[in-house]
N, C-alpha and C positions, 0 to 999 in steps of 0.2 A: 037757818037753812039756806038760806041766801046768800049768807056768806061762803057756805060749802059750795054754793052752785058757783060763784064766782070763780073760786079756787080753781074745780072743775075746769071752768072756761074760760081760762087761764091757762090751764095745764090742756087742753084740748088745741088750743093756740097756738103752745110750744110745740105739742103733737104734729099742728098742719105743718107748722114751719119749717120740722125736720123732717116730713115725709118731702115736704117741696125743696127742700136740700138735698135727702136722698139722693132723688132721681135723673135729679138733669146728668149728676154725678155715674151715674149706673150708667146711665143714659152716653155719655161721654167715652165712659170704661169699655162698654160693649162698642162702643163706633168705633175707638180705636184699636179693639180687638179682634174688630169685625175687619177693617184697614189692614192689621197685621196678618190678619188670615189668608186676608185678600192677597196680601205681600208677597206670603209664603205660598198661594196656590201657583203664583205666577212666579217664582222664581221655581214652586216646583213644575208647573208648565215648558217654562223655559228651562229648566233641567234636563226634561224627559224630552221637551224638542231638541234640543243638542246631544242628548244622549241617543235618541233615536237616530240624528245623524252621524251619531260616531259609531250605533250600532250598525246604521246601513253602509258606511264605511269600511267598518270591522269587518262584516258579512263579504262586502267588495274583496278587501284584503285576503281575507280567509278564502275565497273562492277564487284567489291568485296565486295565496299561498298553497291551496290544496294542489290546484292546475302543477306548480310547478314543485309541488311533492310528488305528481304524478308520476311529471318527466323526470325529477330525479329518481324517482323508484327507478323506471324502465333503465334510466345511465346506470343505477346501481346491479341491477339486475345485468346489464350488457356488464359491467367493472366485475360483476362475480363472473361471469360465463369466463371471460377473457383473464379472469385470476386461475380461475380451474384450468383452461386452455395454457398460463403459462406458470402452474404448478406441475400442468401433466409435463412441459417441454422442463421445467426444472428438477422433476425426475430423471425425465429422459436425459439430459445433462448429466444428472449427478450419476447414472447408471455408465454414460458413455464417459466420463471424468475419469470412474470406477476400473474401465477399461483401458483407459490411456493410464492411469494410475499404473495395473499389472504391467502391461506392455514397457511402459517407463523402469518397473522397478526389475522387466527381465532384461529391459537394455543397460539398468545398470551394473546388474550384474556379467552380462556379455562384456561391459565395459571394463569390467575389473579383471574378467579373465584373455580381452584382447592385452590390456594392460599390462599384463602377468607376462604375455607373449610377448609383449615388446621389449619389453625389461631384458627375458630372456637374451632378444632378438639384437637386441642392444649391445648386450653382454658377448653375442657371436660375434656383432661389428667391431666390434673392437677387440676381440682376437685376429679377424680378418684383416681390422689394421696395422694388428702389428705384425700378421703374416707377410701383408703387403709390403709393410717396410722390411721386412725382412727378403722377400722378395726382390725388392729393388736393390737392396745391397748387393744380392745374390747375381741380379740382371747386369749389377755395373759392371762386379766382378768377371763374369759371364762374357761381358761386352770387352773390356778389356784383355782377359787371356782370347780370343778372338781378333780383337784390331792388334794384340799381339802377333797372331800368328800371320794376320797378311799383311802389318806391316811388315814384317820376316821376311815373307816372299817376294813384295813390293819391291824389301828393300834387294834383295838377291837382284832383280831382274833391272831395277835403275844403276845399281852397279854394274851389272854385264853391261847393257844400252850404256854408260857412259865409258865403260872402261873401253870397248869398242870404238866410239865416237873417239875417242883420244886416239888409240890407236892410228885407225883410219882418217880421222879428220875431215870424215864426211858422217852429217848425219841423217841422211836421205834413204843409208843403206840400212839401218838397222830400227827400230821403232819398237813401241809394245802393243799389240793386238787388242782388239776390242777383248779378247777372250782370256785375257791375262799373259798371251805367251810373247816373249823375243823372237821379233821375227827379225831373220837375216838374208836380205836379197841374195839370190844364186851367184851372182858374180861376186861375191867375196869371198867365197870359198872354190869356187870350180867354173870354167870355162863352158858356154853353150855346148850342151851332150855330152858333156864328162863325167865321173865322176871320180878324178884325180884332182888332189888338192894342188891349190894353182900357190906356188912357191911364196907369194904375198900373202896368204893366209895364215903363215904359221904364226907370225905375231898377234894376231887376232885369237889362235887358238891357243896359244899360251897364255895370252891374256884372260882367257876363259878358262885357264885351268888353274890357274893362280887364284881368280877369282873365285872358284866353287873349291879348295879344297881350304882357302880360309874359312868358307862360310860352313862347310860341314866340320869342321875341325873344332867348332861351338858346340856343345854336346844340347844346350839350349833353343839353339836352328835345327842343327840334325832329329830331333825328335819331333819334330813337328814334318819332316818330310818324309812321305812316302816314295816318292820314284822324282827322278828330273829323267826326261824322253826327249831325245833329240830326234825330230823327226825330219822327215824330207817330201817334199812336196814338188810337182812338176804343172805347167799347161796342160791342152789338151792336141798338143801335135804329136803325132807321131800315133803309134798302135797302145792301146792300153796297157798291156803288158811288159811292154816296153818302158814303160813313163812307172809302172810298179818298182821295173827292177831295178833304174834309171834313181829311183828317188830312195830305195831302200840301201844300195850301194851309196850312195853319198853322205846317209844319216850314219853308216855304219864307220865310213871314212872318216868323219867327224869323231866321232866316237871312241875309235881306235886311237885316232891320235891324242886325244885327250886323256885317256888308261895308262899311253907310256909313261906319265907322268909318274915316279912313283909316288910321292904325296897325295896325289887325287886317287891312285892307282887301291889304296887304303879303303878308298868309298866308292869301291866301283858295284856295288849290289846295289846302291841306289839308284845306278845310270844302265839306261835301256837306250835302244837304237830301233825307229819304226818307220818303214816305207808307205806312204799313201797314193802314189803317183799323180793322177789328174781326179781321185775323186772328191777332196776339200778343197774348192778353190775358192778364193774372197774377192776375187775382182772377176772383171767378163772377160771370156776365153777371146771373144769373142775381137779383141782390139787387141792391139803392140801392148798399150800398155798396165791392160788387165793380165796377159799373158804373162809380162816380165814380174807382175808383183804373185801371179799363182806360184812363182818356182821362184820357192826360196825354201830357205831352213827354219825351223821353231824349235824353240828350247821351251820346255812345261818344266811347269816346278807343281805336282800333284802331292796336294795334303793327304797326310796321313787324318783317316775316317774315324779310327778308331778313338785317336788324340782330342777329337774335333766332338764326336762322339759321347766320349768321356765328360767333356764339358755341360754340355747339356744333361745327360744325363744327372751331374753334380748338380743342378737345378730342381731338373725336372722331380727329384726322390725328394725336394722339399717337401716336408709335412704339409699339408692344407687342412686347413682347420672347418669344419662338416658348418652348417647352419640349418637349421630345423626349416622346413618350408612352413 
C-alpha cells in the first residue's frame, strides 16, 4: 500500500510540475496576445483617427465640390438658356437662309433669262456690226462721190481764177469768195457807170468760155451742175434802182457775150444772167475801198439737188438692222 502511495506521489509530482509549466506558458501566450490586441486597438485607433481626418477632409472637399457643382449647375443652367437663345436665332437663320435660298434661286433664274437677253443682244450687236461696216463703206463711198462733186466745181472755178490771172496778169482783180463764187472786180469788164464791155475784156471772156464749154462738154461735170449765174453787183451810190438796172445790164452783157460762142452756145440752158444792184454787198459801202470790192461780177456754179440728193438717199435706204430694247 505504500508502495501505491509512492507511485501516487510521484505521479501527483509530475501533476504539480506540469500545471507549473502550464501556466507561466498560458500566462505568456495571453500577455502577448493581450500586446497584440493592444497593437491592433491602436493601429485600429490610429486608423479611425486618420480616417476621421480623411473623412473630415473628404466632408471639406465634398462641401467644395458641392459649392462648386452649385455654380456649375447655375453656368449650366445660364449654357442651356443661351443654347435655347441661340437655337431659337439658329432657326431664325435657317428660316432667313430659307429666304435668301428662294430669293437666290429667283435671281438665278432672272439670271438665266437676262442671259438669254444677252446672247440675243449679242447676236443684234453684231448684225449692227456688220451694218456699221457696211455703213461705213456706204459713208466712204458717199463721201467720195460728194468730194467728187466739189472737187468738180473747185476744180471749174481755180480754172476760171487762173485762166483769168493769166490772162490779165493781175491777180488782185479776180479771187474766190468765202461763199464758193469767182468774184471779178468791175473794172475788168466795164468802166465806172457803164455797162458796155470795155474792149480789154474780151480776152478774159473768151478765156471764160473756152473754159466752161470744155468743162460742160464732160458729160461726168455736166450732170452734177445745175445752173452757173453770172451775176452783177454795184455799191450803194447812186438811186437803188438805178444800181438794179446798172448791175442786171452788165450780168446780162457778160452773158451775152459768152452765148456768141457757138460751142458754149450748145450749154446755154445752164447759164442764167441776175441783177442784184447794191443789196449783197461784202465789204463797207461805207469806204473807197469797200465800195470798189461791192461792184463786181460773180460766176456760181449751183449743184444739181437732185444729184446731191440721190446720193444720200443711196445711203440713207440702207437696211438697219431693229435691236430688241
Amino acid at each position: 500500500m505504500k508502495r501505491r502511495s509512492k507511485v501516487s506521489l510521484g505521479a501527483a509530482t509530475g501533476a504539480s510540475d506540469s500545471e507549473q509549466n502550464f501556466w507561466p506558458s498560458y500566462a505568456d501566450m495571453m500577455s502577448s496576445f493581450a500586446l497584440i490586441l493592444f497593437f491592433l486597438m491602436l493601429l485600429v485607433y490610429l486608423s479611425n483617427l486618420e480616417t476621421g481626418n480623411n473623412l473630415k477632409k473628404t466632408e471639406s472637399q465634398l462641401s467644395e465640390t458641392l459649392s462648386l457643382l452649385s455654380i456649375t449647375q447655375e453656368e449650366a443652367d445660364a449654357a442651356n438658356a443661351s443654347l435655347l437663345k441661340t437655337q431659337d436665332q439658329l432657326a431664325e437663320a435657317e428660316d432667313a437662309f430659307a429666304t435668301v435660298q428662294i430669293k437666290l434661286d429667283e435671281a438665278n433664274a432672272n439670271l438665266a433669262g437676262q442671259q438669254l437677253v444677252l446672247s440675243t443682244q449679242q447676236a443684234k450687236i453684231a448684225e449692227q456690226e456688220q451694218y456699221l461696216a457696211q455703213a461705213n463703206v456706204e459713208i466712204e463711198r458717199m463721201y467720195g462721190q460728194m468730194e467728187t462733186i466739189v472737187g468738180i466745181r473747185r476744180s471749174i472755178l481755180e480754172q476760171i481764177k487762173q485762166s483769168i490771172e493769166a490772162v490779165m496778169g493781175d491777180s488782185s482783180r479776180v479771187m474766190i469768195g468765202e461763199n464758193g463764187n469767182i468774184i471779178l472786180n468791175e473794172g475788168v469788164f466795164f468802166d465806172s457807170g457803164k455797162s458796155d464791155l470795155k474792149a480789154e475784156s474780151v480776152t478774159v471772156l473768151n478765156r471764160l468760155t473756152e473754159v466752161f464749154s470744155t468743162f460742160l462738154s464732160n458729160p461726168e461735170n455736166a450732170k452734177y451742175i445745175e445752173s452757173i449765174v453770172i451775176s452783177g453787183h454795184t455799191d450803194w451810190d447812186g438811186t437803188e434802182e438805178n444800181n438794179l438796172v446798172l448791175s442786171t445790164s452788165r450780168a446780162n452783157a457778160v452773158l451775152e457775150f459768152m452765148l456768141k460762142n457757138p460751142t458754149l452756145n450748145q450749154y446755154s440752158s445752164y447759164f442764167c444772167a441776175a441783177g442784184y444792184g447794191e443789196t449783197r454787198p461784202v465789204a463797207d459801202n461805207s469806204t473807197d475801198e469797200g465800195k470798189a470790192q461791192n461792184r463786181r461780177i460773180e460766176i456760181s456754179i449751183i449743184l444739181r439737188d437732185d444729184t446731191v440728193m440721190e446720193i444720200v438717199n443711196d445711203y440713207l435706204n440702207i437696211e438697219v438692222p431693229e435691236i430688241s430694247q
